[in-house]
C-alpha positions in Angstrom: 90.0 37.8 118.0 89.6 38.9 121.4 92.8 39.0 124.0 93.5 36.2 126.7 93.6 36.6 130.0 96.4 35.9 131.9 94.2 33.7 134.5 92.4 32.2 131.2 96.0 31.8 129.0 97.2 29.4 132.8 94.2 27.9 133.0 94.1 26.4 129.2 98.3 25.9 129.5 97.1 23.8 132.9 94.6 21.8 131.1 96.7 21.5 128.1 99.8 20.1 130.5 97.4 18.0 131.8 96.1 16.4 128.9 99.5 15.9 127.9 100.9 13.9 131.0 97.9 11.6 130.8 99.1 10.4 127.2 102.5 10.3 128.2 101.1 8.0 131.2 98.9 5.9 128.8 102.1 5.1 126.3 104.1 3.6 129.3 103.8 0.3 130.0 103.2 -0.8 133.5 106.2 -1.7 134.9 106.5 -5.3 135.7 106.4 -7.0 139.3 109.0 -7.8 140.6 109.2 -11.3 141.0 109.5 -13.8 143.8 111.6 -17.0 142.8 109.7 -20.3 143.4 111.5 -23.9 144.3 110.6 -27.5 144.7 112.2 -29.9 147.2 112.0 -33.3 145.6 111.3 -34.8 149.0 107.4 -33.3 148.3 107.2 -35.3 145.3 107.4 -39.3 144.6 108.7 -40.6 141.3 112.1 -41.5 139.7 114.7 -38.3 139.4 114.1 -37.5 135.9 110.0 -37.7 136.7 110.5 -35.0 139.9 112.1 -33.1 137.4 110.2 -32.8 134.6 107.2 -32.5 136.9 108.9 -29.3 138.8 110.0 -27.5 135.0 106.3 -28.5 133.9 104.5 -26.5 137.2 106.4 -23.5 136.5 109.1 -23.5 139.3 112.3 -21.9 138.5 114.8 -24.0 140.5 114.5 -26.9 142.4 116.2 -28.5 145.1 118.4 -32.4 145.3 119.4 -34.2 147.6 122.7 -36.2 147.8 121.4 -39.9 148.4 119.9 -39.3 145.0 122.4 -38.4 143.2 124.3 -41.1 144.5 122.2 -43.2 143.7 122.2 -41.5 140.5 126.0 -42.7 139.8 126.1 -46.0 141.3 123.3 -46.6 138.5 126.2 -45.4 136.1 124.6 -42.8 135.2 126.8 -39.4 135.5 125.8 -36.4 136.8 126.5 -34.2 133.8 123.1 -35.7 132.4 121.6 -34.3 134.8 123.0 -31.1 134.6 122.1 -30.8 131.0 118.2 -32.2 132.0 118.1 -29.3 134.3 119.6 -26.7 132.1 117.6 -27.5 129.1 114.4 -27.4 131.5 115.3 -24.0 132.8 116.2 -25.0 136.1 118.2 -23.4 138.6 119.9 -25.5 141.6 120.1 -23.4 144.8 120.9 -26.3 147.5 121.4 -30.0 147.6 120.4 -31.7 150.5 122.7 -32.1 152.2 125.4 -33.0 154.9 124.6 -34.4 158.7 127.1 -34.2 161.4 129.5 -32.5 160.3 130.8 -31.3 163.8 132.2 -33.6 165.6 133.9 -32.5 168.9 137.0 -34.8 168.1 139.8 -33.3 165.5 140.5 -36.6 164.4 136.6 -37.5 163.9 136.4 -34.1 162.1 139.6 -34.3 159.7 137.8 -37.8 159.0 134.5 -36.4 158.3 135.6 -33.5 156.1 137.4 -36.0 153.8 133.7 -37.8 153.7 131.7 -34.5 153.0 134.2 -34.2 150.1 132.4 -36.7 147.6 128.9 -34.9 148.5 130.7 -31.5 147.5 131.8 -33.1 144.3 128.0 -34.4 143.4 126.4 -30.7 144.2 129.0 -29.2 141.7 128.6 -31.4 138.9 124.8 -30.8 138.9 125.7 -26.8 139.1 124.4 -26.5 142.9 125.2 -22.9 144.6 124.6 -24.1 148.3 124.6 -27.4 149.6 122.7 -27.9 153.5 124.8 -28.7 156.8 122.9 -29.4 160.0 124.8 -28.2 163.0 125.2 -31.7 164.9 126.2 -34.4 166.1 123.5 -33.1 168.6 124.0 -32.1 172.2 122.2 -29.6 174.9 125.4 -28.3 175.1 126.5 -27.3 171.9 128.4 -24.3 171.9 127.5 -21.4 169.4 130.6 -19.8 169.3 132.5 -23.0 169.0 130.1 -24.1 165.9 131.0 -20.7 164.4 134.6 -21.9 164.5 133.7 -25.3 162.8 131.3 -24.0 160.1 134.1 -21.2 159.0 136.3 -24.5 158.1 133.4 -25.7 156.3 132.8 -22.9 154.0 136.7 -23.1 153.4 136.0 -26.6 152.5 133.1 -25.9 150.4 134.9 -23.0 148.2 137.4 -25.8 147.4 134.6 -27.5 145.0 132.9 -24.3 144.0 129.8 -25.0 146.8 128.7 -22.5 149.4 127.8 -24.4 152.8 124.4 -23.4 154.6 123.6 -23.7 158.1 120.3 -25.8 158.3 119.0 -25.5 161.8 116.2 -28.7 162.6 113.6 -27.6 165.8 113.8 -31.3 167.1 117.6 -30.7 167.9 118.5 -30.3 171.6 121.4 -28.0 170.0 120.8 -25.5 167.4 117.1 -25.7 167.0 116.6 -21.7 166.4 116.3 -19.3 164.2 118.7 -17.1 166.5 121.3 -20.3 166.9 121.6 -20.4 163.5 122.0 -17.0 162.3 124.5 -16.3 165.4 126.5 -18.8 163.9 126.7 -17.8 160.8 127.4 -14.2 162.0 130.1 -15.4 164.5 131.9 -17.6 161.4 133.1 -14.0 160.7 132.6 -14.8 156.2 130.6 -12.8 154.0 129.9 -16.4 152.2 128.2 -17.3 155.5 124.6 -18.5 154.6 121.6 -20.3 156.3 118.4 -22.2 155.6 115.5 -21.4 157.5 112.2 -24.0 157.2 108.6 -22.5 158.5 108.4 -26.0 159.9 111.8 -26.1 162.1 111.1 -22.2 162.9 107.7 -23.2 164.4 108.7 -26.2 165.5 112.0 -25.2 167.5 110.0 -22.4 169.3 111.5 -19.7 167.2 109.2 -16.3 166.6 108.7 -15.6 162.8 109.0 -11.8 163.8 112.6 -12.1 164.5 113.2 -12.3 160.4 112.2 -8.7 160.4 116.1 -8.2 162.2 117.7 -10.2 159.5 118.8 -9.2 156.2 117.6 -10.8 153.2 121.5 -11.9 152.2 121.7 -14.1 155.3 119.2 -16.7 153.4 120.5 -19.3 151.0 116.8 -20.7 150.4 113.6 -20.7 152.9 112.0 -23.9 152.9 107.8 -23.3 152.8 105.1 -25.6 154.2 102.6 -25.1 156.9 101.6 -26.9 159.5 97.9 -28.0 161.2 96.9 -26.9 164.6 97.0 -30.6 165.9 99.3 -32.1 167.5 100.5 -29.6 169.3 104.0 -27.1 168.6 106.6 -29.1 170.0 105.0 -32.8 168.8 104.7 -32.0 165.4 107.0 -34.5 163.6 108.2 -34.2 159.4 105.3 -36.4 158.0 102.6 -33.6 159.7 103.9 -30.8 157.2 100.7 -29.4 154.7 100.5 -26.9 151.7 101.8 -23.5 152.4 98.3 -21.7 153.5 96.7 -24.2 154.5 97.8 -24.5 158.0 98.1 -21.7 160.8 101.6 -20.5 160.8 101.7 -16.9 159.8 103.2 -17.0 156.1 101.5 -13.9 154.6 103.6 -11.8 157.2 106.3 -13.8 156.4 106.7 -13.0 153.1 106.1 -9.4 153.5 109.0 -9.6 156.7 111.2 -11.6 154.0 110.4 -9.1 151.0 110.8 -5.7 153.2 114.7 -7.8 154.0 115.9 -7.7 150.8 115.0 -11.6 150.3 113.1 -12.6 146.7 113.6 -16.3 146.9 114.4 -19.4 147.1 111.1 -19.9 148.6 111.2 -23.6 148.1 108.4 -26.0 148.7 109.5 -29.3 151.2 107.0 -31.6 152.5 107.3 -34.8 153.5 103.5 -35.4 153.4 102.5 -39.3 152.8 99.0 -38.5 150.9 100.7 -36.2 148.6 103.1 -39.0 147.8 101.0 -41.5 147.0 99.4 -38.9 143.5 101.6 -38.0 140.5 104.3 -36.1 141.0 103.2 -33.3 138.2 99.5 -33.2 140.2 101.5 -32.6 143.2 104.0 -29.8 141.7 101.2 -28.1 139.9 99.0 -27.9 143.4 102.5 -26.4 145.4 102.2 -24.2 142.2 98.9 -22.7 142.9 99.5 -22.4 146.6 102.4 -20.7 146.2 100.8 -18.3 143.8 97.8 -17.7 146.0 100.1 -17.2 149.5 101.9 -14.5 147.8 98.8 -12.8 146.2 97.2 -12.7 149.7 101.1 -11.5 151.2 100.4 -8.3 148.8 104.0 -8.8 147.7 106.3 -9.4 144.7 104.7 -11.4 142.1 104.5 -15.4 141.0 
């Protein structure tokens, strides 16, 4: 048997390495996508409590959002909240956010020491269901309302909120002649000087109050409690649009595949829960609807070219 060459003995070892990394290759398994996590706000769907639940858990969500005049309702009916809680858990779903408080700002301390005593019932009710956030909109609205000043407010809040186990989110509405931006709201979180300090951004109120979706690429991902997702048509125009003109995420002209990639390159993997208020979708079952926010959701973040469904 004749002698190898050294150039002939690297070349086979090459091709023999070779041979052997692409089997080692094939036996791996792909690593999973990572995935994005997918909510419903119950205010898309019609239907008794139990029904927008049942529908969310049968579309595949993996949390869903409440909001406080239902629970409410939910006891007054003598029906307590644990139930629910148990509903949810069995269904595998998580509760990010409740729905939430309004005005809880009031200029006057003895307005506000009245309010907070209020808000304290609506803290109890997102705890009971197992809620991580519940949504405060800076207000009673004014032109003038002061940032800085708000910051000062909403750091009592989120001490008011850790007394029932509940994280308190600055919701920011575009309507508002106060905190209407994305900028507002994330100043005042930033300003309440509290790593707790959370907000909830909607692609309808970002549009909406005039805010530029690019300015979520200077934001990090932790800021966000939950992103609310819809889309809205080109008509009427930006600063007309009312609640009732929301439609399916994609199917409108705001710019949510760059959204998503701005919101995944931050950090953020979800909530990305659905809210419309849409009057046609209402009117169909509630399980029809969940299952169509399903497959727009799905198809917005194949298109986005990030994180999986």
């Amino acid at each position: 048997m004749g002698t190898l060459s050294r150039r002939a003995w690297m070349g086979a070892g090459g091709v023999g390495a070779a041979v052997f990394a692409a089997a080692a290759g094939a036996a791996q398994p792909k690593p999973a996508a990572e995935k994005w996590k997918l909510g419903m706000n119950t205010s898309t769907l019609r239907g008794s409590l139990e029904e927008k639940i049942r529908a969310t858990a049968k579309a595949g969500f993996d949390s869903i959002e409440l909001w406080s005049g239902d629970l409410g309702r939910h006891e007054k009916e003598g029906r307590p909240l644990d139930d629910l809680r148990k509903l949810l858990a069995d269904l595998g779903l998580a509760v990010p956010n409740v729905i939430g408080i309004w005005s809880p700002m009031p200029l006057d301390e003895a307005e506000k020491a009245k309010r907070y005593e209020q808000l304290k019932p609506q803290l109890a009710q997102a705890a009971k269901v197992g809620s991580k956030h519940i949504a405060a909109v800076p207000a009673p609205d004014r032109p003038d309302l002061d940032v800085l000043w708000a910051a000062r407010r909403y750091r009592e809040l989120l001490a008011l909120g850790k007394e029932f186990g509940i994280t308190i989110a600055i919701e920011f509405l575009g309507p508002l002649k106060g905190v209407h931006t994305l900028g507002q709201a994330a100043a005042i979180a930033i300003e309440a000087d509290s790593p707790d300090a959370r907000i909830i951004p909607d692609t309808f109120h970002v549009y909406r109050g005039g805010s530029s979706f690019a300015g979520v690429r200077h934001l990090a991902g932790s800021l966000y409690a939950v992103w609310h997702v819809n889309d809205v048509p080109k008509e009427p125009g930006q600063f007309q649009l009312k609640d009732s003109d929301r439609v399916l995420p994609g199917d409108g002209i705001l710019p949510m595949p760059q959204l998503l990639r701005d919101l995944w390159a931050s950090g953020f993997r979800g909530p990305l829960s659905v809210e419309l208020f849409n009057q046609e979708l209402w009117k169909k079952d509630p399980f029809e609807v969940a299952r169509l926010c399903m497959e727009k959701m799905k198809a917005l973040i194949a298109k986005s070219g990030v994180g999986d469904a």
